[in-house]
C-alpha positions as CSV (number, residue, x, y, z in Angstrom):
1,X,103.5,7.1,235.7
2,X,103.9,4.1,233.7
3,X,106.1,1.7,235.2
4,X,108.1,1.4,231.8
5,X,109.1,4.7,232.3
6,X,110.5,4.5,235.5
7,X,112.8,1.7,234.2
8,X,113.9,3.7,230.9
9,X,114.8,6.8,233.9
10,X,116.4,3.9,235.1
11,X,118.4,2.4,232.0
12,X,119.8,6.1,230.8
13,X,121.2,6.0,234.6
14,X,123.0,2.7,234.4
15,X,124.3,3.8,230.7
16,X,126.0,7.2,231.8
17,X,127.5,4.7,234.5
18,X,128.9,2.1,232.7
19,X,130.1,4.9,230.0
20,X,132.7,6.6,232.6
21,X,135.7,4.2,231.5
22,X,138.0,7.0,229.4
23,X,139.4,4.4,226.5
24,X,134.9,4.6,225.8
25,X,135.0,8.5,225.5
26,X,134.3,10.1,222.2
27,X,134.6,13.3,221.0
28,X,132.1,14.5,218.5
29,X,133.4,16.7,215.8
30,X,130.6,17.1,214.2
31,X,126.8,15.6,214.3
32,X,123.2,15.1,212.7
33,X,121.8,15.4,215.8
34,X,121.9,17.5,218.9
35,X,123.7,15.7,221.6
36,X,122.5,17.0,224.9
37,X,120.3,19.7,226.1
38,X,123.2,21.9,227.0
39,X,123.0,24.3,224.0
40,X,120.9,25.8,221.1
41,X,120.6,22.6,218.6
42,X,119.5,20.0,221.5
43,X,116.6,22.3,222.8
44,X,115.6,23.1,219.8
45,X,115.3,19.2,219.3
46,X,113.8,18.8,222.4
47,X,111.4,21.1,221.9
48,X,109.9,20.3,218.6
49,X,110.1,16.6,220.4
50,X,106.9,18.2,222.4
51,X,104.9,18.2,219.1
52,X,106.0,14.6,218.3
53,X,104.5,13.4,221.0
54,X,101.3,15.5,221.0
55,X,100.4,14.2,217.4
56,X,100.7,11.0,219.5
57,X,97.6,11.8,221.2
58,X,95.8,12.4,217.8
59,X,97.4,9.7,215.9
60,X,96.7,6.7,217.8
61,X,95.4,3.5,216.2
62,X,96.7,0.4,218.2
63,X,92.7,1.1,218.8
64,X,90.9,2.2,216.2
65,X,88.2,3.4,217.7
66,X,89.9,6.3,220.0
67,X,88.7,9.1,217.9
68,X,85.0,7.3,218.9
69,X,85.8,7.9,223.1
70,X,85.2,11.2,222.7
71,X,82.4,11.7,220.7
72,X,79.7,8.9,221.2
73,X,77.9,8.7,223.8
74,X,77.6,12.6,224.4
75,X,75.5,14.6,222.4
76,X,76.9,14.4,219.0
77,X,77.3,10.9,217.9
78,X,76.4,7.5,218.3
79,X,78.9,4.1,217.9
80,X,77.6,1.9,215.0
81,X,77.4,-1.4,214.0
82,X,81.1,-1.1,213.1
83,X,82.4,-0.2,216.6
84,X,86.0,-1.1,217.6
85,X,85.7,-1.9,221.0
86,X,87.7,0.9,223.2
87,X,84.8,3.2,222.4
88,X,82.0,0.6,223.9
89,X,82.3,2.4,227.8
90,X,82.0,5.4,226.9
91,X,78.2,4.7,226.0
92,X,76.9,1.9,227.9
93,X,78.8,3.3,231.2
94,X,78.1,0.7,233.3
95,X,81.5,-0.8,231.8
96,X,83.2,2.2,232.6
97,X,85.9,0.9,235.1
98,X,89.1,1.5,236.5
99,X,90.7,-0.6,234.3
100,X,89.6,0.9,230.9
101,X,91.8,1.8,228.0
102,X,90.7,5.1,227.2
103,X,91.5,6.2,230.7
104,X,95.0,4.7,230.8
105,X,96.2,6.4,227.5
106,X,95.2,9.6,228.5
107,X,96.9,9.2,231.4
108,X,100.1,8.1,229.9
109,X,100.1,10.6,227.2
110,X,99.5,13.6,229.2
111,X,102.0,12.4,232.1
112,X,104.8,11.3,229.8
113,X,104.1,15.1,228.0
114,X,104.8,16.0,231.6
115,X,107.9,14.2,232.0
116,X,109.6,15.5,228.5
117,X,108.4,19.8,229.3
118,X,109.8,19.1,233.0
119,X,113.1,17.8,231.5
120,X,113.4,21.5,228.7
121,X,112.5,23.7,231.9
122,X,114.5,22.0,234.3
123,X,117.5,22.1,232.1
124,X,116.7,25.9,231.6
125,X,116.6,26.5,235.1
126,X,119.5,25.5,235.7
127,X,122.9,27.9,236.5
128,X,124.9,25.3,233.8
129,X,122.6,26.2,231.1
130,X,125.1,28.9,230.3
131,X,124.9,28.5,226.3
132,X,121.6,30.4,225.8
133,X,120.6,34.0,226.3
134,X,118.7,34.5,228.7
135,X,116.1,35.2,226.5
136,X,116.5,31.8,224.8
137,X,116.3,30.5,227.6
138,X,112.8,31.9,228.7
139,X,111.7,31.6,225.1
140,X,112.6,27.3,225.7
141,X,110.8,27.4,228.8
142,X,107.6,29.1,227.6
143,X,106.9,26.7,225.0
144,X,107.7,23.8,227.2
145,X,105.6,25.6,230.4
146,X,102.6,25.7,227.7
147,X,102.5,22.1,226.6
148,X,103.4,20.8,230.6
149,X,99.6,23.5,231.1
150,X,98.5,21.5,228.4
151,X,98.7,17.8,229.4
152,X,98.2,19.3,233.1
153,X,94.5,20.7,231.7
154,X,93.8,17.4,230.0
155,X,94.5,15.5,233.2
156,X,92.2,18.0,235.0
157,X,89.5,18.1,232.7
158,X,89.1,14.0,233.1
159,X,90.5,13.4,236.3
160,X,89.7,15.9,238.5
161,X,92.9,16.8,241.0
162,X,96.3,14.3,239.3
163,X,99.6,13.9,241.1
164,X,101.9,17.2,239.9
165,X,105.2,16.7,239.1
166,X,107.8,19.6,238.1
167,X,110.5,18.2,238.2
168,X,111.9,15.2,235.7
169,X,112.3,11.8,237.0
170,X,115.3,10.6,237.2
171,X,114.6,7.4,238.9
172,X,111.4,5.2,239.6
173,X,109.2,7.2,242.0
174,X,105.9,5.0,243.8
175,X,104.7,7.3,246.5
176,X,102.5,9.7,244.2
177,X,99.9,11.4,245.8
178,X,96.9,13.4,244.1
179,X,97.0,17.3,244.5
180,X,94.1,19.5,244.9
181,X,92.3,20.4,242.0
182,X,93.1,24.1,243.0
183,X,97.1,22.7,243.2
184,X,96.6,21.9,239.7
185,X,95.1,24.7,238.4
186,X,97.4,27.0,239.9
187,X,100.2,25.2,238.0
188,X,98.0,25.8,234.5
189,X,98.0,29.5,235.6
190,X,101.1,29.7,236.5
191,X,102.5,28.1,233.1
192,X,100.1,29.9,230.8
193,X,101.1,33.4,232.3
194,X,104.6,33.0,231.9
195,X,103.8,31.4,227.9
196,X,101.7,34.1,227.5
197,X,104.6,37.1,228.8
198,X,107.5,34.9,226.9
199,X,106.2,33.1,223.9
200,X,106.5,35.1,220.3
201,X,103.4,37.2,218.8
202,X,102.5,34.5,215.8
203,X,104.1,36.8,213.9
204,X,107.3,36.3,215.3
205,X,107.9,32.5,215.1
206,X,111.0,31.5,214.1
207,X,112.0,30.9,210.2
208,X,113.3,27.8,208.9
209,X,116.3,27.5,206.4
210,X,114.5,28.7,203.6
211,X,112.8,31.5,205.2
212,X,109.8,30.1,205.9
213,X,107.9,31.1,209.2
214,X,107.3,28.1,211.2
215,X,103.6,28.8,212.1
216,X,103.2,25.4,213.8
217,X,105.4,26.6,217.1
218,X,104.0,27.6,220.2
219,X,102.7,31.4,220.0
220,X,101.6,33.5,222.9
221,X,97.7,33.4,221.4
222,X,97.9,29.7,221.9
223,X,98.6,30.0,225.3
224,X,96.2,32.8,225.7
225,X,93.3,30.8,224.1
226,X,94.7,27.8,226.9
227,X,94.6,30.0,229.6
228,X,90.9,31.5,228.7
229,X,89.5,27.5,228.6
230,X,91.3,26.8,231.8
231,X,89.9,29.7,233.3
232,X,86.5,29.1,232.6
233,X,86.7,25.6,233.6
234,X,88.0,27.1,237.1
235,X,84.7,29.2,237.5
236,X,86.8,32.0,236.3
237,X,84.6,34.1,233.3
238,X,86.4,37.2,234.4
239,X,89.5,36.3,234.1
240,X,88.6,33.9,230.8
241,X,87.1,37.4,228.8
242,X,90.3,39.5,228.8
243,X,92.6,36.6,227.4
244,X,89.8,35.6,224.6
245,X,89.3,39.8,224.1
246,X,92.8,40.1,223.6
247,X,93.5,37.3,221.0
248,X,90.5,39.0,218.8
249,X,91.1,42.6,218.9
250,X,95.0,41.5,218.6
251,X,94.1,41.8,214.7
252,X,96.3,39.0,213.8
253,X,93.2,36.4,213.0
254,X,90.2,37.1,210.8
255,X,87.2,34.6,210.1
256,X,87.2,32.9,207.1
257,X,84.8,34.3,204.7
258,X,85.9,33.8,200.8
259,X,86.5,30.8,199.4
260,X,90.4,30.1,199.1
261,X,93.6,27.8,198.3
262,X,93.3,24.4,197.0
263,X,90.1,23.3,195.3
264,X,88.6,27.1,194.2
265,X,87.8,25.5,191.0
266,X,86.0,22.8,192.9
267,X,82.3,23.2,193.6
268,X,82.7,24.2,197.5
269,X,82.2,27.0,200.0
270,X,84.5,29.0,202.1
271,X,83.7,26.9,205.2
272,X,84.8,23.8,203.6
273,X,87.8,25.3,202.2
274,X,89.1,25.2,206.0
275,X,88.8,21.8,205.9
276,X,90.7,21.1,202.9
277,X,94.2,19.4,202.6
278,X,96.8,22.0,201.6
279,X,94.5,24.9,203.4
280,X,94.3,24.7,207.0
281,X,97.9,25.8,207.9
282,X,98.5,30.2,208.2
283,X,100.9,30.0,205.0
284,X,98.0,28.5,203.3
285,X,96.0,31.2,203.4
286,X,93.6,29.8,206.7
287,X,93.9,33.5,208.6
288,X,91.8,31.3,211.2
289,X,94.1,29.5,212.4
290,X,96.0,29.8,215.8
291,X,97.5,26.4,216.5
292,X,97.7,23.9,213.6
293,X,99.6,20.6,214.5
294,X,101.4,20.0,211.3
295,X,101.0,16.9,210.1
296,X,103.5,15.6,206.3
297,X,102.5,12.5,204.3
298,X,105.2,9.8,205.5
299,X,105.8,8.8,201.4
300,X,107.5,12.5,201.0
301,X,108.6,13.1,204.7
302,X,110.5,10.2,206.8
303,X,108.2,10.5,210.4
304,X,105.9,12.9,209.2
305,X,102.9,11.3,211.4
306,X,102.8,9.1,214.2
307,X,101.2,6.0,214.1
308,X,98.1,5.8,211.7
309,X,95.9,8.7,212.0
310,X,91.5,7.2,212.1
311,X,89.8,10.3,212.2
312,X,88.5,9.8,208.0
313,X,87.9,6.0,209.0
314,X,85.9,6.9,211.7
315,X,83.7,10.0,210.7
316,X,82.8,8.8,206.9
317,X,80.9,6.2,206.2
318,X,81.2,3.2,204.8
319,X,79.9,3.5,201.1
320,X,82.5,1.5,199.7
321,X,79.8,-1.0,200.7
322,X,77.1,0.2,198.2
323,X,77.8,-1.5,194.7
324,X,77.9,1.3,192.1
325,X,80.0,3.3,194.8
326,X,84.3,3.9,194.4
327,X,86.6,5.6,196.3
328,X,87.3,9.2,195.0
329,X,88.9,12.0,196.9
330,X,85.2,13.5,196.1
331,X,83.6,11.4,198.5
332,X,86.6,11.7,201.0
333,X,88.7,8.8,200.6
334,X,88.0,5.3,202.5
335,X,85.7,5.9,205.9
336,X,84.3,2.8,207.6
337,X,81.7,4.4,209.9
338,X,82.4,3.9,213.2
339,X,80.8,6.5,214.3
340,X,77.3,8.2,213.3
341,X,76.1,12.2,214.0
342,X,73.0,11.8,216.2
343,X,69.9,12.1,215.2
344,X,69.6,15.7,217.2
345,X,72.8,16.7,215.0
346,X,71.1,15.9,211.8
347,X,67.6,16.8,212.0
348,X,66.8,19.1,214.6
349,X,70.3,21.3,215.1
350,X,70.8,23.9,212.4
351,X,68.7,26.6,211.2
352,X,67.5,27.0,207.1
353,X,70.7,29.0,204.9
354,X,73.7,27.9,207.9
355,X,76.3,27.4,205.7
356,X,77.9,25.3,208.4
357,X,75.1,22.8,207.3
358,X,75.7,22.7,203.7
359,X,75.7,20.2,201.0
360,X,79.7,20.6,201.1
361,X,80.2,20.7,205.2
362,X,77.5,17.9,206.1
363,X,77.2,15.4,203.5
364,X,73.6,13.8,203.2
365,X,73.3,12.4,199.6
366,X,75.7,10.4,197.5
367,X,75.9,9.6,193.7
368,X,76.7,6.5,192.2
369,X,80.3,7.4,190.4
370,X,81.4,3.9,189.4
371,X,81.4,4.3,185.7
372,X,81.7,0.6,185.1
373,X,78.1,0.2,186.6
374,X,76.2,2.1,184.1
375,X,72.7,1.6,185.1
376,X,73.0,3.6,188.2
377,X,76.5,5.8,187.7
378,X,75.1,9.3,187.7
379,X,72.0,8.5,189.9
380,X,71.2,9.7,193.4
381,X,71.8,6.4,195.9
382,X,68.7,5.5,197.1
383,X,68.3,5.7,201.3
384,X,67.6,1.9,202.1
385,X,67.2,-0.5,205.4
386,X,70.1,0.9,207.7
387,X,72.1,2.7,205.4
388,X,72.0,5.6,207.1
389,X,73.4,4.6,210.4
390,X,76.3,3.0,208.3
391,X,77.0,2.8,204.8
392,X,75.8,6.0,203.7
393,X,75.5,7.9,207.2
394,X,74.9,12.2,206.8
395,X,78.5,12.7,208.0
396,X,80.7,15.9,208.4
397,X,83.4,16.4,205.5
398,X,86.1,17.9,207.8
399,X,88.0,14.5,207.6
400,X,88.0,14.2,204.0
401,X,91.6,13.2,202.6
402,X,91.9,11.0,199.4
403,X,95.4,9.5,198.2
404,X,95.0,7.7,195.2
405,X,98.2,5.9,195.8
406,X,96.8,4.6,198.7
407,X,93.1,3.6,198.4
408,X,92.9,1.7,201.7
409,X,93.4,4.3,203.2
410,X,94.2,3.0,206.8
411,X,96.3,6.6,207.7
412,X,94.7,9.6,207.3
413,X,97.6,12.0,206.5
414,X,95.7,15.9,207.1
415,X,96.8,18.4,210.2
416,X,94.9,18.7,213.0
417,X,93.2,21.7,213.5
418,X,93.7,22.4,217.5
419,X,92.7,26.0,217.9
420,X,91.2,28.5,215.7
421,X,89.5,32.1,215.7
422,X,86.0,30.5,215.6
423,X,86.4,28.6,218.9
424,X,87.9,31.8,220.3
425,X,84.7,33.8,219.6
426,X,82.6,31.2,221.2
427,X,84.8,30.6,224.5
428,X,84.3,34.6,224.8
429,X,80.6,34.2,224.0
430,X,81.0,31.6,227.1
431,X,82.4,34.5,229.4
432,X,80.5,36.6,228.8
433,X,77.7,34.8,229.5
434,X,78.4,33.6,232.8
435,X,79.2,37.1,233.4
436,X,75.7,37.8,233.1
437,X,77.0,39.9,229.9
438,X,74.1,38.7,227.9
439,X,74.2,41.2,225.1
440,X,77.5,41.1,224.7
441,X,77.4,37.1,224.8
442,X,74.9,37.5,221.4
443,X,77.1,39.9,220.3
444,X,80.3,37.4,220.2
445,X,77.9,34.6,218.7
446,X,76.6,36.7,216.3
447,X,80.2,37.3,214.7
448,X,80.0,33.6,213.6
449,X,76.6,33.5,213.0
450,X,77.2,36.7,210.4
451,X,79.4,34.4,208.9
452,X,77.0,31.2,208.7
453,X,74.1,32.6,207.4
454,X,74.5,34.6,203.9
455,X,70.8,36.7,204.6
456,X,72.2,37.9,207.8
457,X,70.3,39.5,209.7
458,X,67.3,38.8,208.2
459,X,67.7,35.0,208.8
460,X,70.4,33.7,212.0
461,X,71.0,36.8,214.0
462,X,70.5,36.0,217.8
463,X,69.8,38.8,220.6
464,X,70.4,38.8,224.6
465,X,67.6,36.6,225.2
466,X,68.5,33.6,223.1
467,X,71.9,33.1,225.2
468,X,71.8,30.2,227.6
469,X,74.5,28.1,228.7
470,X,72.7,25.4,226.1
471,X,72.2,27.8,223.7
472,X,76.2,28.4,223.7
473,X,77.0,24.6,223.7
474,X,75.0,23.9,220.6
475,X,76.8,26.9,218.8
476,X,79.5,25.2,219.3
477,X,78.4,22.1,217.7
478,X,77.2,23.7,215.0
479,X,80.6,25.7,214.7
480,X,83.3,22.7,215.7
481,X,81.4,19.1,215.1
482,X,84.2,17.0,214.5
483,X,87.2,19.6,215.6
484,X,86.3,19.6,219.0
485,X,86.8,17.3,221.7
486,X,82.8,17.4,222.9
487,X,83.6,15.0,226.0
488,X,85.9,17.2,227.4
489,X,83.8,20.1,226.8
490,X,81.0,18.9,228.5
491,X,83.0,17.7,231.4
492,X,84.4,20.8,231.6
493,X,81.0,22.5,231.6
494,X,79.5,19.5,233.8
495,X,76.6,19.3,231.3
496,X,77.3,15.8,229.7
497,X,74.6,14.0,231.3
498,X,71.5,16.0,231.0
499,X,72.8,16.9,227.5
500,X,73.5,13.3,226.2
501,X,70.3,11.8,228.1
502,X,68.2,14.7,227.0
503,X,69.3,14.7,223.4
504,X,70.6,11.6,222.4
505,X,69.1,9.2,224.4
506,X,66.7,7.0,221.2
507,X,69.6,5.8,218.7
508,X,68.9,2.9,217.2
509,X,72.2,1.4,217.6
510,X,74.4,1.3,220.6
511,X,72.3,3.8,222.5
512,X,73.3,5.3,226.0
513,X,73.4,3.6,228.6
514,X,74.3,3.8,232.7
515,X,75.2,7.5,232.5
516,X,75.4,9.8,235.9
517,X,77.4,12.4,237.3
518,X,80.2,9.2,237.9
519,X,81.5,9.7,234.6
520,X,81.9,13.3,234.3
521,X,85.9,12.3,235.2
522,X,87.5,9.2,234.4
523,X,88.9,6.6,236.2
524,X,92.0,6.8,237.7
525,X,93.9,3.7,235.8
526,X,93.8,1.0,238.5
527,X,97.6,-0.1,237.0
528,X,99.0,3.5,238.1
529,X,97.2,2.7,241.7
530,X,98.6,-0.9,241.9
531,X,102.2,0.1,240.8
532,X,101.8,3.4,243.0
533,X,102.9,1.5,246.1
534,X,104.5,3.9,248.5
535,X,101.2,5.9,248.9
536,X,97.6,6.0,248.3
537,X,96.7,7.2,244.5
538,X,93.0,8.1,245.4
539,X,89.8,6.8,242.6
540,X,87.5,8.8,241.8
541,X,84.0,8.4,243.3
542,X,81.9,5.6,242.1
543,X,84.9,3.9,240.1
């Protein structure tokens, strides 16, 4: 752990201390705000303080280019001209070391997540937790046992076996000591099964005030969909299919296949209404969607994100750049292209009629729409030089968000999409497969591809012989470019470097570089080694 949050542990310890003296006691008649974990209010607070510091994860723009570590250098995208800097070692990996920035917030995020669930389940463990039912109580723990399986998957999926730690710290602590990967992933089990038995049917969220269900809270799919990804990281397909089988035939989601919500009257499709702000969430009509991180626009709710959101910057170009070209909520608000879809993604990835891949979803062609420029407003903008690895880059939409009160455009205020039925079809698709289930692996896929392609079958229908293990991985490209993580995933699937060398290897800009089976973890951070002084904190190999 960071050493700054040994010393907060530290600081609340010295202030219940020097707050013993009696004249100093208060007693609170009434309050705001939740004073202690001891009854309903405080773990309620404590517990929506989970999704606060998720969005942290998400949100982050101290450096810019974060969104970037996790796509360039894989298959999917490259870093352009316009790179930030945190991004640069995650495609010429020979810079890849232990004292890398990327590495070190992922740790701190995850482990910090740790900290706060271990805090909710400790205090709901306890025999002085007498305030709740013990339903409540179980309820409290579920959703904090599914976000401690969540930062604990994280930290497995890039480090390999991590220190675990149950129980919260109450002082500093300098002897950690890595668990077994298999330590780990029993924890993840052991988590997710008790979110999955505890956790409400998303049906059965709570209500705020007004009656509204609060579809953002933890549900037991969510932790089913967890648990089916964890499994199949483990080398567990047969446990994976049940918990994928069972969020699908729960008949609670359904695939997205009319146009809805905000901007029917706009030229569009139904995949891009998905992607649309005001559509994503359950009440807004996205039947999709299984965990949406809920995201408010700060000038109409105090804190509703963290930090400054970059995913627009970074996926959409930078046509402001083109003279003749404005800002417009059509063209997605202000992007400034930091990062670019590989050439693979563009040109050689989806098949003729995928909706996935239309004019509205992956935008290749802009049109001049500064009126004040009237010899070219209304014209196609010409392809030119290097436009097309910057300025006026094919891009995916999904991060489109426009607020003409704010042009510049530094925060992206739009949810964040974390798990939907889509991605549930293709984990399943994923079982199946390594199952050796191969008709029922073209079976799953074919449920999206049914979808996709509006002359199904005729055009896009796949049978038993067309599922591979790379087969599956570009589905999901084609399905989730720019939702999913696509690092992670191809750590997890230990295909990141014969995918990214094999497909991605000839950008023109920034191109791949000192990739091997080194960097299918991270580095440990070498300051949680140094400050670790009590007991060895293994590196990875080659770090």
């Amino acid at each position: 752990m960071k050493a700054y949050i040994k010393l907060g542990a530290l600081a609340l310890l010295g202030l219940a201390s020097a707050c013993k003296s009696d004249f100093l006691a208060e007693k609170p008649y009434s309050s705001y705000t939740p004073v202690t974990l001891n009854d309903s209010l405080g773990t309620d607070a404590s517990l929506v303080g989970l999704y606060n510091h998720v969005s942290t994860i998400f949100s982050y723009a101290d450096q810019q280019g974060w969104p970037s570590v996790w796509q360039v250098g894989t298959d999917v995208a490259n870093a352009t001209a316009n790179q930030q800097g945190i991004e640069i070692p995650y495609y010429n990996y020979a810079l890849l070391t232990p004292t890398d920035g990327a590495a070190s917030f992922t740790w701190n995020r995850n482990y910090i997540l740790v900290n706060l669930t271990n805090i909710i389940i400790n205090s709901m463990d306890s025999p002085t937790m007498t305030s709740l039912s013990t339903g409540g109580k179980a309820r409290a723990s579920a959703e904090a046992r599914f976000f401690r399986a969540y930062a604990y998957n994280n930290l497995a999926t890039c480090f390999g076996g991590v220190p675990i730690l149950t129980q919260a710290l109450t002082g500093p602590k300098t002897d950690f000591v890595r668990a077994t990967l298999d330590e780990v992933n029993k924890l993840i089990v052991d988590d997710l099964t008790y979110a999955v038995a505890n956790l409400p049917d998303i049906e059965s969220v709570r209500a705020n005030a007004g009656g509204a269900k609060l579809y953002g809270r933890a549900n037991k799919f969510m932790a089913m969909q967890l648990l089916g990804e964890a499994y199949l990281r483990m080398g567990k397909p047969e446990l994976a299919e049940p918990q994928l089988q069972g969020i699908i035939s729960s008949g609670r989601f359904s695939l997205i296949k009319r146009r809805y919500g905000v901007g029917t009257s706009q030229p569009g499709d139904f995949y891009h209404d998905m992607f649309i702000y005001g559509n994503q969430r359950r009440s807004q009509g996205n039947t999709e969607a299984i965990w949406v991180l809920e995201q408010e626009n700060p000038s109409v709710v105090v804190g509703g994100i963290t930090n400054n959101p970059q995913q627009r910057r970074v996926w959409g170009p930078a046509y402001y750049n083109i003279v003749g070209m404005s800002l417009s909520d059509s063209t997605g608000g202000r992007g400034i292209g930091r990062l670019r879809l590989s050439n693979w993604v563009l040109y050689g990835l989806y098949g003729s009629g995928d909706v996935r891949n239309s004019q509205y979803n992956i935008r290749r062609r802009f049109i001049y729409n500064d009126p004040s420029k009237t010899a070219t407003f209304g014209k196609v903008v010409p392809y030119t030089g290097t436009d097309t690895l910057f300025s006026i880059a094919p891009h995916t939409t999904k991060w489109y968000q426009y607020n003409p009160t704010d042009a510049f455009g530094f925060a992206m205020i739009k949810d964040f999409m974390l798990m939907r039925l889509g991605e549930t079809y293709l984990l399943l698709a994923e079982a199946q497969f390594k199952q050796g289930k191969l008709a029922d692996a073209a079976n799953s896929i074919n449920v999206l591809r049914q979808r996709a392609f509006s002359s199904y079958p005729a055009t896009g229908q796949v049978s038993s012989s067309d599922i591979t293990m790379d087969f599956i991985l570009d589905e999901r490209v084609r399905e989730l470019i720019g939702e999913e993580n696509r690092r992670m995933t191809l750590m997890r699937t230990k295909t990141l470097v014969d995918r990214a060398t094999r497909l991605n290897s000839n950008s023109a800009v920034n191109p791949i570089r000192g990739l091997t089976t080194t960097h299918l973890l991270m580095p440990i951070p070498l300051g949680e080694i140094q400050l670790n002084k009590d007991a060895v904190l293994a590196q990875n190999p080659g770090y």
